[in-house]
N, C-alpha and C positions, 0 to 999 in steps of 0.2 A: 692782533691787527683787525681794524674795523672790516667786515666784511661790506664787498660794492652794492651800491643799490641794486648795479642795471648789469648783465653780464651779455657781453654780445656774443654770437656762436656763429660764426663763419665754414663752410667747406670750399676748402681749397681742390681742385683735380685741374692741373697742368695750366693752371692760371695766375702765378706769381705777379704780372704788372698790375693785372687786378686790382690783384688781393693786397698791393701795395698800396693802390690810390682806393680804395676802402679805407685799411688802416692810416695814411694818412689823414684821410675826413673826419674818419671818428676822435683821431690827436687830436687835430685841427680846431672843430670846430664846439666840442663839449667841451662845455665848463658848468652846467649847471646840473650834476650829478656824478657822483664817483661810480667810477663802472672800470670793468675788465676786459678783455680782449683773448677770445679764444678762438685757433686757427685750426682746424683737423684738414691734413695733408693727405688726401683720401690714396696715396700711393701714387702720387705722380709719380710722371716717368722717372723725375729728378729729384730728389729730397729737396721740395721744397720748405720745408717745415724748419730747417739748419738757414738755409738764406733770410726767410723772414725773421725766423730768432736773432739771428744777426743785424738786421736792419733793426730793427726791433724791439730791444731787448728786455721792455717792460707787457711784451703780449706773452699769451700762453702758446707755443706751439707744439701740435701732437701730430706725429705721421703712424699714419696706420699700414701694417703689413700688407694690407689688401683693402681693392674700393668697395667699402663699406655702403654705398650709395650715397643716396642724399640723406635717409634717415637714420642710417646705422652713423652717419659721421656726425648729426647732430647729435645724438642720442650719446654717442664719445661724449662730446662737448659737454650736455648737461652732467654728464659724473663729474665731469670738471669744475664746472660752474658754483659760484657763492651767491652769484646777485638772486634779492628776492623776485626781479622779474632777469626774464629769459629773452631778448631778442636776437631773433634766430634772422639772419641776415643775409644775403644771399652775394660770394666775393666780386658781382661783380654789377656792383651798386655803390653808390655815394651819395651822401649828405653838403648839402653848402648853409645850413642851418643849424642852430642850437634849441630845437624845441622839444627835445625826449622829455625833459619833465613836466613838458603838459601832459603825455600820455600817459608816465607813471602817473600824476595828480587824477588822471580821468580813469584811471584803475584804482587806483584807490581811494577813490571816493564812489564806486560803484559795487558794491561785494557780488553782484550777480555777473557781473561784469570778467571773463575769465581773460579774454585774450582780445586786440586791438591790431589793426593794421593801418599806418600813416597812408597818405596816398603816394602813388606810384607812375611815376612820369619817365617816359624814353628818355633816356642822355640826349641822345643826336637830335637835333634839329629839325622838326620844330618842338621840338619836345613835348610831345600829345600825349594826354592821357594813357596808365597802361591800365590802374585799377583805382578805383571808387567805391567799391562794394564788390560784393556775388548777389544774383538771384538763386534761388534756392536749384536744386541737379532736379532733371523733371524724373522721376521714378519710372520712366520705361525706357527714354533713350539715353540716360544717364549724362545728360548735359544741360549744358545752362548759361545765363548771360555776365558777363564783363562789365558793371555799369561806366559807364566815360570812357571805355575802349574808343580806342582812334580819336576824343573830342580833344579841340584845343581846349585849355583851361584859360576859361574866364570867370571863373569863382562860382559857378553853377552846382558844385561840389564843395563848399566849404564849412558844411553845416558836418558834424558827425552824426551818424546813420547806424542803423543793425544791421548787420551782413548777416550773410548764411554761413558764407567762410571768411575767413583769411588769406593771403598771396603768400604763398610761400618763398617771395623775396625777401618780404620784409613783414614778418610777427613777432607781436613785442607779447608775452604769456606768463602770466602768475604762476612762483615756480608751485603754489598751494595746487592747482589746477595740475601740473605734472605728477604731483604726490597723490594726488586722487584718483585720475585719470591714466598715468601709464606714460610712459614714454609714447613716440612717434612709432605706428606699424611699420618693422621693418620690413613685411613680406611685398611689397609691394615694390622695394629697391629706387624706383623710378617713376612720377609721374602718377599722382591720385592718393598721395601717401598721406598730402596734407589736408587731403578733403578729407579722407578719413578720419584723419586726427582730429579734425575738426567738428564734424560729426559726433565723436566719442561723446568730445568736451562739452556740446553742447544739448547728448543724451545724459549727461550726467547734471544737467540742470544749468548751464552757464550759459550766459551769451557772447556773441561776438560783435563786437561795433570796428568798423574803417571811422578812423578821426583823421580828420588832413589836417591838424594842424603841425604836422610835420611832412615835408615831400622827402622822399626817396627816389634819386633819379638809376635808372635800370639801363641796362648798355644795349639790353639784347631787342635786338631789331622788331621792326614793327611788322614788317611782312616774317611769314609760319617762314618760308626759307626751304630749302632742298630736305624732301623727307627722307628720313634713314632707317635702317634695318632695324638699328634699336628703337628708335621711337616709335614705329609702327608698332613690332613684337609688342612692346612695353605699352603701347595704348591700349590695343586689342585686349590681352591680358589682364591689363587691371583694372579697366571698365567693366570686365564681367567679373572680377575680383570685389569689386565696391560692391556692386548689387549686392553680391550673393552674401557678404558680410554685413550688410546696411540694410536692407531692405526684409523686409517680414511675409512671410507663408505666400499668398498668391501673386504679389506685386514681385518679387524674386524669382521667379519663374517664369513671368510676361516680359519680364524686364530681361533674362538671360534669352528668351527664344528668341526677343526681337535685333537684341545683339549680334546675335547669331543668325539671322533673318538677312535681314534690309540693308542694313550700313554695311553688313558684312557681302553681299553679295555685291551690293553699289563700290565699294572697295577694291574688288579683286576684279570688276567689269572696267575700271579706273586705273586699275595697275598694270592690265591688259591692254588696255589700247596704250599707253604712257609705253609697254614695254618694259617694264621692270621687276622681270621674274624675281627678283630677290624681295621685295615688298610683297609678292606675292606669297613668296614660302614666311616672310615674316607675319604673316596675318595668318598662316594656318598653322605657324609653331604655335604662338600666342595664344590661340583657341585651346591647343591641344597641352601647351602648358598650365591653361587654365585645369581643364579638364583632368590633368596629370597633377597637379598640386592641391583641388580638393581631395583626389583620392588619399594622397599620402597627409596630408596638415587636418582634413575634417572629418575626412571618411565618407562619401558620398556613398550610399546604397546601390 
């Protein structure tokens, strides 16, 4: 049997209607390449991975004994995977278009070319801009800009550009570039996993371009929304995670103090007046899991 061009890679964790109206769009609306459908069921609460095979029955569904995160359950998917390119999807996104084969075309007709990100528009209404590019992470606060975050799209984005990264809603990746490159860092679990991945691919001599000409519409709200224990821990953490992996001899070390300086202090002055000791202890696990996990994974002196 012919293997697919294009292999999509989905993780599911406790979002079944999603992950439904996902796989329906991709039914739906592709005809202009053969591709696969794979679902990793990061351990919902519910075997979802039995319901969507059921609805289903021509996707791949895989449920994992435990939530593997975001990268461990892509990184399922890729052993799964046949297509020559890899679009890793995010379940709770949709398509109302047929234009993946312009991205395959614009990969492979590019060989420096590793990996491509459609653009990326809020579902709800009015549907603004979510992603058009990255500018590059500035090397001491470890951040950086959204280009067409919040803009209405009026085709001011329709040209394809070089990002610095990819969105990790929606990246379409040569699986050659996986085979060179590595799977996705799983240490990271949550949140900076794909910047780093990104990073790798693109120390390894490749670049990345956002091509719009396909949109990916994205569910998740425009406003950041109520902060929680895990996403603080898990930002704290793997922003001084990235440095410390990414960055080279004295720029790694301005970049970890100021982490651990400013943001951090303006953080927990914030969580303080807000009143919410538990963002509080999540900013000084995070530090201290940092701190706790080069010892054991790098060996810090």
């Amino acid at each position: 049997m012919k293997s697919p061009l294009v292999s999509f890679i989905s993780v599911n964790y406790n979002g079944y209607n999603d992950t439904c109206e996902l796989i329906n769009s991709l039914l739906t609306h592709i005809n202009s390449v053969s591709f696969e459908i794979i679902i990793i069921d990061n351990a919902s609460k519910v075997d979802e991975s039995v319901l969507l095979k059921k609805n289903f029955p021509q996707i791949i569904s895989i449920r994992t004994p435990e939530n593997l995160g975001f990268s461990g359950g892509n990184n399922l998917g890729i052993l799964h995977a046949k297509g020559k390119f890899l679009f890793f999807i995010n379940n709770d996104t949709y398509i109302e278009e047929d234009n993946i084969i312009s991205l395959t075309k614009f990969l492979e007709a590019n060989p420096i070319i590793g990996g491509v990100s459609p653009k990326i528009k809020f579902a709800f209404q009015p549907q603004k801009i979510q992603f058009a590019g990255y500018t590059p992470l500035s090397p001491i606060t470890i951040r950086n800009t959204t280009i067409g975050y919040g803009e209405i799209d009026s085709a001011q984005y329709n040209s394809p550009q070089r990002t610095s990264y990819l969105h990790g809603a929606a990246m379409l990746i040569k699986r050659e570039v996986v085979e060179k490159v590595g799977m996705m860092p799983e240490i990271f679990f949550l949140y900076y996993e794909e910047l780093d991945w990104c990073t790798q691919i693109t120390k390894a001599g490749y670049e990345l371009w956002y091509v719009p000409s396909l949109t990916v519409f994205h569910k998740e709200s425009q406003s950041t929304g109520q902060e929680s224990y895990l996403q603080v821990f898990y930002l704290t953490r793997n922003r001084l995670l990235y440095a410390w992996r990414n960055l080279n001899q004295i720029k790694k070390w301005v970049a970890i103090l100021y982490l651990m300086s400013i943001p951090l202090v303006k953080n927990l002055i914030k969580y303080t007046i807000k009143r919410k000791p538990n963002l509080i202890k999540a900013t000084f696990c995070g530090v201290y899991a940092f701190i706790t996990l080069q010892n054991k994974r790098i060996g810090i002196e």
